[in-house]
VOKOL-250394 format. One record per residue: residue in one letter; x, y, z of N, C-alpha, C in turn. Coordinates in steps of 0.2 Angstrom, whole numbers, padded with zeros to 4 digits, always signed. Layout:
// VOKOL-250394
AXYZXYZXYZ...
***
This chain:
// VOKOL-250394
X-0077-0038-0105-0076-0042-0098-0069-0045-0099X-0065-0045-0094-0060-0048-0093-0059-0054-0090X-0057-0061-0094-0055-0067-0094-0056-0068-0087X-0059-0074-0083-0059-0077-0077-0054-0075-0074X-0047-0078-0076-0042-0076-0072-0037-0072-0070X-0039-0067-0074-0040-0059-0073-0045-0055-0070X-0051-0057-0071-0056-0056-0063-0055-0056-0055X-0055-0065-0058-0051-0066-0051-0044-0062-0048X-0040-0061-0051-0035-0054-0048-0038-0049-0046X-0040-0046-0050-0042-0039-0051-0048-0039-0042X-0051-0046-0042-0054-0046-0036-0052-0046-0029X-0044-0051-0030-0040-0052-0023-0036-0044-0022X-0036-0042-0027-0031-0035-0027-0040-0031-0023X-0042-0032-0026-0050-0026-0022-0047-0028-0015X-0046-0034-0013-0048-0035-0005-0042-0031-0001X-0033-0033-0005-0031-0029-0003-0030-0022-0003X-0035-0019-0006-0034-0011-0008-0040-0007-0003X-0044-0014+0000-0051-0009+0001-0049-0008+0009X-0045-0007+0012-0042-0001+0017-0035+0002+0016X-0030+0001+0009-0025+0003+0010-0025+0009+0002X-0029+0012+0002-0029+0018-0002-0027+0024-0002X-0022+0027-0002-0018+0033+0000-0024+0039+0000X-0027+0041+0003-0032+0047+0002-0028+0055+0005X-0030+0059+0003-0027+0066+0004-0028+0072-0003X-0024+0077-0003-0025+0083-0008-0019+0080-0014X-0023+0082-0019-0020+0081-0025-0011+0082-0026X-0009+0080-0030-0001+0082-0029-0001+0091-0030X-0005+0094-0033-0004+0101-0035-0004+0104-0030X-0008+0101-0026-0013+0108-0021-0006+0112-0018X-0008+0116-0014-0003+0121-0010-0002+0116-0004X+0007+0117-0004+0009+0115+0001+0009+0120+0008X+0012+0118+0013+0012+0123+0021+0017+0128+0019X+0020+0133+0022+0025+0139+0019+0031+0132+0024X+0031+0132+0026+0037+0126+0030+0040+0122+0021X+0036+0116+0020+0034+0111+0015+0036+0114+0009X+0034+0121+0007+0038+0124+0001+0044+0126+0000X+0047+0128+0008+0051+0134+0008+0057+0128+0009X+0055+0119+0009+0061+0115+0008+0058+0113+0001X+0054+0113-0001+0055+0109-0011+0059+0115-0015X+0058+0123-0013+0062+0130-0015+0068+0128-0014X+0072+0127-0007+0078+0124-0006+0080+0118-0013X+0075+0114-0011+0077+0108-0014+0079+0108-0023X+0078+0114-0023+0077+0115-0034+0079+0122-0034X+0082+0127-0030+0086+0132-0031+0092+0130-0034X+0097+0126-0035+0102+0126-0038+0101+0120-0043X+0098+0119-0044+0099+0116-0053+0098+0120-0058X+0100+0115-0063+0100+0120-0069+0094+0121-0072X+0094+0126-0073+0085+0127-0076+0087+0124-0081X+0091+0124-0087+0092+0120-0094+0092+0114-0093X+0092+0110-0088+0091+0104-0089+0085+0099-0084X+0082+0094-0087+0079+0092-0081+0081+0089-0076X+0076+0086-0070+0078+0081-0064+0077+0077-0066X+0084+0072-0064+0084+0065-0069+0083+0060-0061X+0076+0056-0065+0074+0049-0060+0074+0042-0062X+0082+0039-0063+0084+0035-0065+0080+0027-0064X+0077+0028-0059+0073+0020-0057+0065+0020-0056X+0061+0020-0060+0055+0021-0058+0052+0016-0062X+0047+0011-0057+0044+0003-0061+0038+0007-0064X+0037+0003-0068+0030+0001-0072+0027-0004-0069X+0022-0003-0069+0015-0009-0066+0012-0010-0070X+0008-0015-0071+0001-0018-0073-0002-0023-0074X-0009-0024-0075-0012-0032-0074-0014-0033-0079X-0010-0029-0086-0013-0032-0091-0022-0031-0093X-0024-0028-0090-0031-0025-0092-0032-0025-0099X-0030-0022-0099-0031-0019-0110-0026-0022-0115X-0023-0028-0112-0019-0031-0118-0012-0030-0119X-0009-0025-0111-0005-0023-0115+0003-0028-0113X+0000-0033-0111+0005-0039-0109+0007-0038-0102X+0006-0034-0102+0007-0033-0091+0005-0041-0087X+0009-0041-0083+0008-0048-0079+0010-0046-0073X+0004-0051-0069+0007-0051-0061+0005-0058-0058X+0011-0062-0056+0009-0070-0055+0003-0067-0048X-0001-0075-0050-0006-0074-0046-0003-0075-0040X+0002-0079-0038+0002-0080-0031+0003-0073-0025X+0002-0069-0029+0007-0064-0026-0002-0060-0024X-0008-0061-0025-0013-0060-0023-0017-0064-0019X-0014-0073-0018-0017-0078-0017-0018-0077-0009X-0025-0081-0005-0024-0081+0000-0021-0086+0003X-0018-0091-0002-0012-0097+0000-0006-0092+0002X-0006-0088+0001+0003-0085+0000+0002-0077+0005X-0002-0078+0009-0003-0072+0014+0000-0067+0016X+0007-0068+0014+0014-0065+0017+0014-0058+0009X+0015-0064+0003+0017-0060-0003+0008-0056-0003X+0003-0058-0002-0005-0054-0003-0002-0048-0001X+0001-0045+0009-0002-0042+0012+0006-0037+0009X+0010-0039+0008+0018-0038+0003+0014-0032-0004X+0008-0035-0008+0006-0032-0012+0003-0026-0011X-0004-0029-0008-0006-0023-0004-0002-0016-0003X+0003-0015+0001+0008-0011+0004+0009-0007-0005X+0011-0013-0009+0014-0008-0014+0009-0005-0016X+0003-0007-0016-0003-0005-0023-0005+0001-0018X-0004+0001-0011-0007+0009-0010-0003+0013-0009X+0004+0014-0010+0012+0017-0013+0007+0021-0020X+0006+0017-0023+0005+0019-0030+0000+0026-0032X-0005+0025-0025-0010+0031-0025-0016+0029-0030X-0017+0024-0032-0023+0023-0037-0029+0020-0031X-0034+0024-0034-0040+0021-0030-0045+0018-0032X-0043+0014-0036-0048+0008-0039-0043+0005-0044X-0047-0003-0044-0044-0007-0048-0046-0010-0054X-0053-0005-0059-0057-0005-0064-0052-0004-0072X-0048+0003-0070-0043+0002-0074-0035+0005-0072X-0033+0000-0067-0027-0001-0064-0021+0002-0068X-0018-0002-0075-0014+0002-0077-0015+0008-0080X-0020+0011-0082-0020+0018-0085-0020+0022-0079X-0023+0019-0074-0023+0025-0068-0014+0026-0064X-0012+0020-0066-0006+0019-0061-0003+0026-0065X-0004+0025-0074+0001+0030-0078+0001+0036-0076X-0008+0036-0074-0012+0046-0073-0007+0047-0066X-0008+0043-0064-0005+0045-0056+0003+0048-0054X+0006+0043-0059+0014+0045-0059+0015+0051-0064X+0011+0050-0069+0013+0059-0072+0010+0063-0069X+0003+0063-0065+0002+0067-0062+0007+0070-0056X+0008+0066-0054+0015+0066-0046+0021+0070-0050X+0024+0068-0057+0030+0071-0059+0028+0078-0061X+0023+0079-0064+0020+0085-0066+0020+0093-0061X+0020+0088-0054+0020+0093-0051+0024+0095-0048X+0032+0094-0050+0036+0096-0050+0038+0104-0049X+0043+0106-0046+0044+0115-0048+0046+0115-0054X+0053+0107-0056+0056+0111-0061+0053+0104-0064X+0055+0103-0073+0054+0097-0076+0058+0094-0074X+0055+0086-0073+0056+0079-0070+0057+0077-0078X+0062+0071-0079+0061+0064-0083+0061+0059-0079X+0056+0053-0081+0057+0046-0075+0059+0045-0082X+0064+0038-0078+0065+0033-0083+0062+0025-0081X+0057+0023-0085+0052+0021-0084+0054+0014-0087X+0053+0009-0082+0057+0002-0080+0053-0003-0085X+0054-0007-0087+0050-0013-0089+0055-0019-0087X+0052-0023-0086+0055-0031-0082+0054-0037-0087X+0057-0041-0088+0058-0046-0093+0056-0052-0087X+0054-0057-0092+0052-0065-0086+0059-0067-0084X+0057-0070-0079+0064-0076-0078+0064-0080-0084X+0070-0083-0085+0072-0088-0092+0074-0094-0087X+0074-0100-0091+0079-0105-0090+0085-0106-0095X+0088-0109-0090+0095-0110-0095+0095-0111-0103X+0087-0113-0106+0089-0116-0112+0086-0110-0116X+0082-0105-0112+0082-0100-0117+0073-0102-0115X+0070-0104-0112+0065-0102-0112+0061-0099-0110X+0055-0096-0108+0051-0092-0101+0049-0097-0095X+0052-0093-0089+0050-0099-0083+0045-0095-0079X+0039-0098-0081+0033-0092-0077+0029-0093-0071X+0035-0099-0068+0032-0102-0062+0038-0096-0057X+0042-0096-0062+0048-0090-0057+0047-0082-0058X+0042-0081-0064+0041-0074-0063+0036-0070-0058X+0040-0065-0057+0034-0063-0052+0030-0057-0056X+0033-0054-0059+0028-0048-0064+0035-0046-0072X+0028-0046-0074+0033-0046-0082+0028-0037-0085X+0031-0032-0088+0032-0030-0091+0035-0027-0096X+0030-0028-0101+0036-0030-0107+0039-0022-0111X+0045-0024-0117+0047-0020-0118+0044-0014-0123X+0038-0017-0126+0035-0012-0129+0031-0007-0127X+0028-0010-0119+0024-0006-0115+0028+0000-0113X+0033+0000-0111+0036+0008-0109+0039+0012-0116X+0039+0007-0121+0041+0011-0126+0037+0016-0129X+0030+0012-0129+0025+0015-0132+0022+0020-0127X+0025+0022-0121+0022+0025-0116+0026+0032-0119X+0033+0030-0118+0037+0035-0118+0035+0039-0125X+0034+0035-0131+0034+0039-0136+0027+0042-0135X+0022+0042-0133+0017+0045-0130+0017+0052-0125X+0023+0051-0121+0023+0055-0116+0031+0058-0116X+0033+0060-0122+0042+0062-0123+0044+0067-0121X+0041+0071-0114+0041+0076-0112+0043+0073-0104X+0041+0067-0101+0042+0065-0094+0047+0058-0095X+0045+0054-0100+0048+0047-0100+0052+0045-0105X+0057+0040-0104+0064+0038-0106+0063+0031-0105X+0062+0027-0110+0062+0021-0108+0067+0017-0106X+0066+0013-0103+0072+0007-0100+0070+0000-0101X+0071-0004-0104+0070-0009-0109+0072-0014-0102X+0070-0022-0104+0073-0026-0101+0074-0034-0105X+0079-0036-0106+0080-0042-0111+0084-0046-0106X+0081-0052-0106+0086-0058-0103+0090-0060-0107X+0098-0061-0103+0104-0063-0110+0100-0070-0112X+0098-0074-0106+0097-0083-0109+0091-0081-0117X+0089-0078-0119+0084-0078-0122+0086-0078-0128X+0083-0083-0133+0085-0085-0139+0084-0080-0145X+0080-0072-0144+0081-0068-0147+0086-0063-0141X+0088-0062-0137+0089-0058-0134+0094-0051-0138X+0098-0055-0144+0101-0049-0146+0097-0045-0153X+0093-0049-0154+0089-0046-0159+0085-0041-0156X+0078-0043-0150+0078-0038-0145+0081-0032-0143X+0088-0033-0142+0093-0030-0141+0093-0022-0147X+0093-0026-0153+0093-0019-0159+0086-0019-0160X+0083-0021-0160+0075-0018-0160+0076-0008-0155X+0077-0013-0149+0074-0008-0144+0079-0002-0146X+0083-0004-0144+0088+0003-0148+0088+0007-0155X+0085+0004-0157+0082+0008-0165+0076+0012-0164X+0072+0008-0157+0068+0013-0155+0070+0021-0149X+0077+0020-0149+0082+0026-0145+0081+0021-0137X+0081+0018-0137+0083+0015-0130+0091+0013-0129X+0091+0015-0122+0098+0017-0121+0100+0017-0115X+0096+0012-0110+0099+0010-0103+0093+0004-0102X+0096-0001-0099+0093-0009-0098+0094-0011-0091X+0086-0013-0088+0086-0014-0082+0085-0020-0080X+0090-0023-0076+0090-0032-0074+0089-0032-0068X+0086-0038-0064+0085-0038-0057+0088-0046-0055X+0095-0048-0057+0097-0054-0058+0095-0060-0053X+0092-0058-0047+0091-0062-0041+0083-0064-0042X+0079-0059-0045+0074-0066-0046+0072-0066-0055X+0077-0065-0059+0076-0065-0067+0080-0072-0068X+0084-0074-0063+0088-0080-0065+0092-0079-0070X+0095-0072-0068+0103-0071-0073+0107-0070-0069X+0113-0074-0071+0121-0075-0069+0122-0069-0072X+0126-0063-0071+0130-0059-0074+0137-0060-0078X+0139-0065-0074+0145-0067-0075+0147-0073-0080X+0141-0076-0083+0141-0080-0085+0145-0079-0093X+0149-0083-0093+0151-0080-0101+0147-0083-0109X+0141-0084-0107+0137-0088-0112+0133-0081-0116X+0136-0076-0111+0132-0071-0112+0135-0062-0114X+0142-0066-0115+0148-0062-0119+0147-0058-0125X+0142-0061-0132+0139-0059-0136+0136-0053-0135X+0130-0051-0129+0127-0050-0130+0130-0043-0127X+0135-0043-0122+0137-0038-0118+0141-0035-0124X+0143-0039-0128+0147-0034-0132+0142-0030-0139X+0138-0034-0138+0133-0029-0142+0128-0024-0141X+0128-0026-0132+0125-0019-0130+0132-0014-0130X+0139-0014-0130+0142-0007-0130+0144-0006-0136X+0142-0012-0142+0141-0007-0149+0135-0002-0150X+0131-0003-0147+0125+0000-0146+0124+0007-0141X+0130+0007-0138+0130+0012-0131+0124+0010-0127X+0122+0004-0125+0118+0003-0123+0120+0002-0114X+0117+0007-0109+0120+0004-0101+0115+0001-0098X+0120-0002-0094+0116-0008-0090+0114-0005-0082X+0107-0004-0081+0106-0004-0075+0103-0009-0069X+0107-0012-0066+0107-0019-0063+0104-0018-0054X+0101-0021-0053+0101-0021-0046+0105-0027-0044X+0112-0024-0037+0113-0029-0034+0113-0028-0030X+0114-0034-0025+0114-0036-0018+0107-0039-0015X+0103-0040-0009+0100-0045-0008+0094-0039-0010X+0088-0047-0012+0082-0044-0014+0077-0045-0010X+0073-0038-0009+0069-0039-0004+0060-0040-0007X+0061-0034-0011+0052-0035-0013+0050-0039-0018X+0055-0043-0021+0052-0048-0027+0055-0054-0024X+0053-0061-0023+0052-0066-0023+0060-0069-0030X+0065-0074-0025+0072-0073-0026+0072-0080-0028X+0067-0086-0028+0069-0093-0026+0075-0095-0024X+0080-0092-0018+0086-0095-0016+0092-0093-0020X+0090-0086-0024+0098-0086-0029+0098-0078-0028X+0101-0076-0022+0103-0070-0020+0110-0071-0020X+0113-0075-0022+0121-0076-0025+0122-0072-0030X+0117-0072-0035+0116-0067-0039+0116-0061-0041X+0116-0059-0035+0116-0051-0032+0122-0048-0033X+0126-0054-0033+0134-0052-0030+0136-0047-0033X+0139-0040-0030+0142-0035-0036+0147-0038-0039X+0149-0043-0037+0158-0046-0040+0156-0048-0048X+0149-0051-0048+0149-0055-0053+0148-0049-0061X+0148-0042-0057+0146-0037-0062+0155-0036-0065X+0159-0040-0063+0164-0037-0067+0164-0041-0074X+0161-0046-0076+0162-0046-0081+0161-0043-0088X+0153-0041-0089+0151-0035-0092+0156-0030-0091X+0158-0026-0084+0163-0022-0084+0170-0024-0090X+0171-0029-0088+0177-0030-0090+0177-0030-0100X+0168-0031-0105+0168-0031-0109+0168-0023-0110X+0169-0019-0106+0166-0010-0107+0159-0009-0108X+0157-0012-0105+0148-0010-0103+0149-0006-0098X+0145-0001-0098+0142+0004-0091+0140+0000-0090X+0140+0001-0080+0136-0002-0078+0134+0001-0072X+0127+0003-0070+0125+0008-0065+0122+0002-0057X+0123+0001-0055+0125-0003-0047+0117-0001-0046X+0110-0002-0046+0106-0002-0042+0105-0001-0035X+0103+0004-0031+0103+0004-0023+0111+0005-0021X+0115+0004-0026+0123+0005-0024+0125-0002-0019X+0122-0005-0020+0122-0012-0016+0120-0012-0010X+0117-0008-0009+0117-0007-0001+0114-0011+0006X+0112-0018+0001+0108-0021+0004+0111-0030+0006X+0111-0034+0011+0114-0037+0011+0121-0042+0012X+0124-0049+0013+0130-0050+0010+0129-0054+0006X+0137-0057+0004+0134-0063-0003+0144-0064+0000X+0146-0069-0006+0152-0072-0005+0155-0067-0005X+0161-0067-0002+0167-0061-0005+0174-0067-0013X+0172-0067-0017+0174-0072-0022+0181-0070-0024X+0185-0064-0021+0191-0062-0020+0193-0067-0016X+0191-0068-0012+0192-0073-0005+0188-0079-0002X+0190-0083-0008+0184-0089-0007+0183-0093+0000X+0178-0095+0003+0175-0095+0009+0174-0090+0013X+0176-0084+0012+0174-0079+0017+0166-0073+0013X+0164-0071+0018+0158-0068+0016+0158-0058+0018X+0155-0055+0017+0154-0047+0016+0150-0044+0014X+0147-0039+0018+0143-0036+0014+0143-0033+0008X+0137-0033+0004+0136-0032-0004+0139-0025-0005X+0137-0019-0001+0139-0012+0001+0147-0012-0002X+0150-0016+0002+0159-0016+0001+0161-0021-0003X+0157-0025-0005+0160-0029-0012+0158-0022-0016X+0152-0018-0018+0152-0013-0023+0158-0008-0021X+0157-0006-0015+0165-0001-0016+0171-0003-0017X+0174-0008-0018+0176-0012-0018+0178-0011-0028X+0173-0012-0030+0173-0010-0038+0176-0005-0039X+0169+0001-0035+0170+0007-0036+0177+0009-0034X+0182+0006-0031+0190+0008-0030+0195+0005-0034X+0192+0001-0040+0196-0002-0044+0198+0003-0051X+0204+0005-0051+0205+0010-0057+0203+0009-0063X+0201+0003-0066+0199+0000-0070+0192+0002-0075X+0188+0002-0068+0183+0004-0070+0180+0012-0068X+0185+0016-0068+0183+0023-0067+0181+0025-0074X+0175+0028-0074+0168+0032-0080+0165+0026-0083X+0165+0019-0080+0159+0015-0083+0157+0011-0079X+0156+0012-0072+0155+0010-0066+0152+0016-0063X+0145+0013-0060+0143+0019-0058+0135+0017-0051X+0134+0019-0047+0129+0020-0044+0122+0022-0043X+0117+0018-0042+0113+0025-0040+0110+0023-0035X+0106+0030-0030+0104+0030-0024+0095+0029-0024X+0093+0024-0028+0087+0022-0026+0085+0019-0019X+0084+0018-0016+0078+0014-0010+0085+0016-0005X+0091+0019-0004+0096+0020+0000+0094+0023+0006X+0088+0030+0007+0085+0030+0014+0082+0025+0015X+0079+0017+0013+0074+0015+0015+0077+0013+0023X+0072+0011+0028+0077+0009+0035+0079+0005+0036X+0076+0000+0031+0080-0005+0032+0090-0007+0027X+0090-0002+0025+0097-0001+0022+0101+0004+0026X+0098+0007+0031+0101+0011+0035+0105+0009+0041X+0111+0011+0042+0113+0019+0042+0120+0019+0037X+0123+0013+0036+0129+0011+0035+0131+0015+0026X+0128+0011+0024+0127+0014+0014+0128+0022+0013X+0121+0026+0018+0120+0030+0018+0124+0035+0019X+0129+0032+0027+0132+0037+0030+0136+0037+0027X+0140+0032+0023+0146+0032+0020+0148+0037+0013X+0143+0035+0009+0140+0038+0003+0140+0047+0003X+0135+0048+0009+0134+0054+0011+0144+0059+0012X+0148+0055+0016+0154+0058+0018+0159+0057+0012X+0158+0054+0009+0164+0054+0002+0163+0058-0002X+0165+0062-0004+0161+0065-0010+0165+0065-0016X+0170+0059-0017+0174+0058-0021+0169+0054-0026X+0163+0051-0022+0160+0047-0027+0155+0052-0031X+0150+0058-0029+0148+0060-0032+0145+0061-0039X+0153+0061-0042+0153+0061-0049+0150+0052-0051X+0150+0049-0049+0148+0042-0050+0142+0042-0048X+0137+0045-0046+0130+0043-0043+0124+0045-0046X+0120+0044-0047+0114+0044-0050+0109+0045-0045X+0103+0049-0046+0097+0049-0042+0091+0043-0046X+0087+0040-0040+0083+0036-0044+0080+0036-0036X+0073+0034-0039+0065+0033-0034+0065+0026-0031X+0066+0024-0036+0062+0016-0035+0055+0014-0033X+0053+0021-0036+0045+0023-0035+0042+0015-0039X+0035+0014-0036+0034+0018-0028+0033+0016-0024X+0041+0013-0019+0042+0012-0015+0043+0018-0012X+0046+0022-0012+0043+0029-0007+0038+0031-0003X+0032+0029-0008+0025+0026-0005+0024+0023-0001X+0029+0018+0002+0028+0013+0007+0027+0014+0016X+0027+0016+0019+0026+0020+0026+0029+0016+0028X+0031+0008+0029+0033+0004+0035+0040+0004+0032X+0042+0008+0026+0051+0008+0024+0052+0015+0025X+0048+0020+0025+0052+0027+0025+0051+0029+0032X+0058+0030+0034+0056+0032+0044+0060+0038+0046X+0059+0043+0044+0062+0050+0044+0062+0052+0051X+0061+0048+0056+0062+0049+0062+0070+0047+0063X+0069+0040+0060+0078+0038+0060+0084+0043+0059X+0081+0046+0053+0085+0051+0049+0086+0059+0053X+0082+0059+0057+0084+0063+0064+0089+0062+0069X+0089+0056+0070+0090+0051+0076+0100+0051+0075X+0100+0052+0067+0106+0050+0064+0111+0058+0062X+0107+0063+0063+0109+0067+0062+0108+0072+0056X+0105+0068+0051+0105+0069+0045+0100+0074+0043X+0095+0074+0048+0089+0081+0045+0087+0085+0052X+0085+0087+0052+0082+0092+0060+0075+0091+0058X+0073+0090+0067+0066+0090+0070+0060+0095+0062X+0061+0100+0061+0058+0106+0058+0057+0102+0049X+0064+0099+0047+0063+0098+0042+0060+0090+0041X+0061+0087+0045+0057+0080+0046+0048+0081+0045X+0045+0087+0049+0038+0089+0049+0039+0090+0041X+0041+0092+0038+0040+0095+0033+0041+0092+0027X+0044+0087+0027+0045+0083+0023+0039+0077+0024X+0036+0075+0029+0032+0071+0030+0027+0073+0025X+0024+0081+0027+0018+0082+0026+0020+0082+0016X+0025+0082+0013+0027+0081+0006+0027+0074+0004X+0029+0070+0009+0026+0061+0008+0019+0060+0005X+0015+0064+0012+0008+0063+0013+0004+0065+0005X+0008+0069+0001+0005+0072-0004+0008+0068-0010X+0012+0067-0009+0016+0067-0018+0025+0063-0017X+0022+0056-0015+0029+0053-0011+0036+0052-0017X+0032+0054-0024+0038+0053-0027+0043+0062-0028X+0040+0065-0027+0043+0074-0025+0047+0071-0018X+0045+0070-0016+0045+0071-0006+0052+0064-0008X+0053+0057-0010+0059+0056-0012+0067+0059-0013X+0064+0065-0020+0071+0070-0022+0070+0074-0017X+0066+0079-0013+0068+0084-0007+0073+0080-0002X+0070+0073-0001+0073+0070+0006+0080+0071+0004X+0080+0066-0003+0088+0067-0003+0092+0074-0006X+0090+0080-0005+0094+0084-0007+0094+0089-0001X+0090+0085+0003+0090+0088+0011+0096+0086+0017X+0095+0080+0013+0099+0077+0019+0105+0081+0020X+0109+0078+0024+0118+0081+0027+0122+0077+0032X+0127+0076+0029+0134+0072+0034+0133+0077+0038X+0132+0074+0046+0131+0075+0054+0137+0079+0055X+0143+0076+0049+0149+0079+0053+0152+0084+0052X+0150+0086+0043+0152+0089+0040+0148+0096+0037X+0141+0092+0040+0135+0097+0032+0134+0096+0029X+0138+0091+0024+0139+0092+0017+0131+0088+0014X+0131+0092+0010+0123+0087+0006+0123+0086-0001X+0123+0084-0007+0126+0081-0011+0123+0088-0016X+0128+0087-0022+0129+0092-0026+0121+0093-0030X+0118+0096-0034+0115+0098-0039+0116+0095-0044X+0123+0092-0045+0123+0090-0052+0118+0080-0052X+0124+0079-0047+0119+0072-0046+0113+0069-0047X+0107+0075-0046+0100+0074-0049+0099+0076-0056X+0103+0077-0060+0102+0080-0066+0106+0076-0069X+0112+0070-0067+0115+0067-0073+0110+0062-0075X+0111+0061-0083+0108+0055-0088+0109+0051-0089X+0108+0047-0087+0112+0038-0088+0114+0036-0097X+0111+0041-0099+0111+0038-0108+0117+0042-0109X+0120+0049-0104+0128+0048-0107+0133+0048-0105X+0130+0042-0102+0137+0037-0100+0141+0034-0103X+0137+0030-0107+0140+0026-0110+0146+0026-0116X+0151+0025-0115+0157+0026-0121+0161+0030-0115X+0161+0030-0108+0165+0037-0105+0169+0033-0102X+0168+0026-0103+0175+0021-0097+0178+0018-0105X+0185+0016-0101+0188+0013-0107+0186+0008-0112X+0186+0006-0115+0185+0000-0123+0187-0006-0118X+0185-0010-0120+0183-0018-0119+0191-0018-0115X+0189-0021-0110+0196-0023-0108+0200-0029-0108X+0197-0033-0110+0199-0041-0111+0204-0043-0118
***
């Protein structure tokens, strides 16, 4: 049996799951000749030798089995209605349809989805660290879900055929760099921060040590910045700022831009009291010479609608950045119906009426497939152009060492 207060979740999650359960054919099943004849497009020109790289994909769990997963209760509470029905949304994303054993299913379910690939997928498979306070200790009244770094690792070494782990360490934390060489002795080689509600400053120089031992270690940084929508911020979306990412930058840390900032403003601290979008403080980076080959992008949750059309469109028509971009899911939000609107993406030029059908019916099935299609479908309105094959096949792990040595 599981502790009282693990029941009692495992109960409020029943309530929200018992009308929001993704039902339909398996991810294998046969698609419609439409539905195939765009995942054929979508994986003819890769390279057979290598796999499709899906740079941002979270891990869940409640902890069932011990294996430290955590999920604050508020966020099932029927005090907090808002974050309950917020949850609900994601847990039927997930495609799991019971919650007896929630984290082994969530795992069945995402290998299963990646499995059913044409060609081989890697996920790089997320773990989340608590929020810290400044003195270095756990603040669990600000976390909203914690898992930890041994759960993906021990997944990965499990599953070395689909998973790449991605570790997560807070700088504030009093073993952070010993953490630090642990997990890289286990081959970890790209670290996932959400500074806006982990309560990390990026910029903080208290946390210089650590940046300098993650690029002894080739270790890169994958950061979400700009505003935070699905986890719970306590008022420090300041934190978001891309600006604050220059200083890891500036010790020769990779650094891969989550969502490419696309979301948001925050100060422009170039220009003290004026403000800007998060989007153009990243490009912004992105056009500073400085950081050409360790400054870099990736295109997770960027079709969602709510980050549309501006990121998107921009991103789409340069193709200078290209070589700078990353494929990531942000699975499994692409699961979410009330954020994916591929009518928009019509509306905008970017798919046709015939490929819109046909991508839906590849949501309906297998939302983390039907992601990579979307975006190897899409096309600048103006141009055509739709983003290279290389893109979905770069590896974040060899990045690191490609931008210049410490600049300071």
């Amino acid at each position: 049996m599981f502790p009282t207060s693990t029941r009692w979740l495992l109960l409020a999650l029943g309530l929200c799951l018992s009308t929001a359960v993704i039902a339909g054919l398996p991810p294998s099943a046969p698609f419609s000749p439409a539905a195939q004849a765009l995942i054929d497009r979508a994986f003819s020109d890769l390279d057979p030798a290598r796999p499709l790289i899906d740079v941002h994909v979270h891990a869940l769990g409640l902890g069932q089995d011990g294996d430290g997963t955590f999920v604050n209760p508020e966020k099932l509470s029927a005090r907090h209605p808002l974050k309950r029905l917020e949850t609900g949304l994601y847990l039927k994303a997930t495609g799991v349809k019971g919650l007896d054993h929630f984290d082994r299913d969530y795992v069945e379910v995402l290998l299963a989805r990646a499995r059913a690939f044409p060609r081989p997928v890697r996920i790089h498979l997320l773990a989340m660290d608590r929020a810290y306070k400044p003195d270095g200790t756990p603040d669990p009244i600000r976390t909203e879900f914690h898992v930890p770094n041994a759960y993906v690792l021990d997944l990965a070494a499990r599953h070395p055929d689909l998973i790449t782990p991605v570790i997560s360490i807070h700088p504030a934390r009093k073993d952070a760099i010993q953490e630090l060489e642990a997990c890289a002795a286990r081959g970890a080689r790209l670290m996932k921060w959400l500074p806006n509600a982990q309560a990390i400053d990026p910029a903080n120089p208290a946390f210089d040590p650590f940046y300098r031992r993650m690029k002894e270690l080739g270790v890169v940084l994958l950061t979400h910045a700009g505003e935070e929508k699905a986890v719970a911020v306590k008022g420090a979306q300041a934190l978001g700022n891309p600006l604050r990412l220059r200083r890891p930058l500036d010790l020769g840390v990779t650094v891969i831009v989550a969502h490419c900032a696309s979301l948001g403003r925050n100060e422009d601290l170039d220009h003290p009291g004026t403000a800007a979008p998060n989007f153009e403080l990243f490009l912004r980076l992105m056009n500073e010479p400085r950081y050409q080959g360790h400054l870099f992008g990736d295109l997770s949750a960027i079709t969602q609608i709510n980050r549309l059309p501006a990121p998107l469109q921009h991103l789409l028509a340069h193709p200078e950045f290209d070589g700078r971009l990353l494929n990531g899911s942000d699975y499994p939000l692409p699961g979410v119906d009330l954020v994916i609107w591929t009518r928009q993406l019509v509306k905008l030029g970017m798919l046709t009426p015939n490929e819109r059908q046909a991508l839906n019916e590849i949501w309906k099935r297998n939302p983390l497939l039907f992601d990579v299609v979307l975006k190897r479908t899409l096309k600048d309105p103006s141009t055509g152009r739709r983003w290279p094959a290389d893109l979905f096949q770069r590896d974040p792990g060899s990045l690191a060492g490609k931008g210049s040595a410490g600049l300071r």
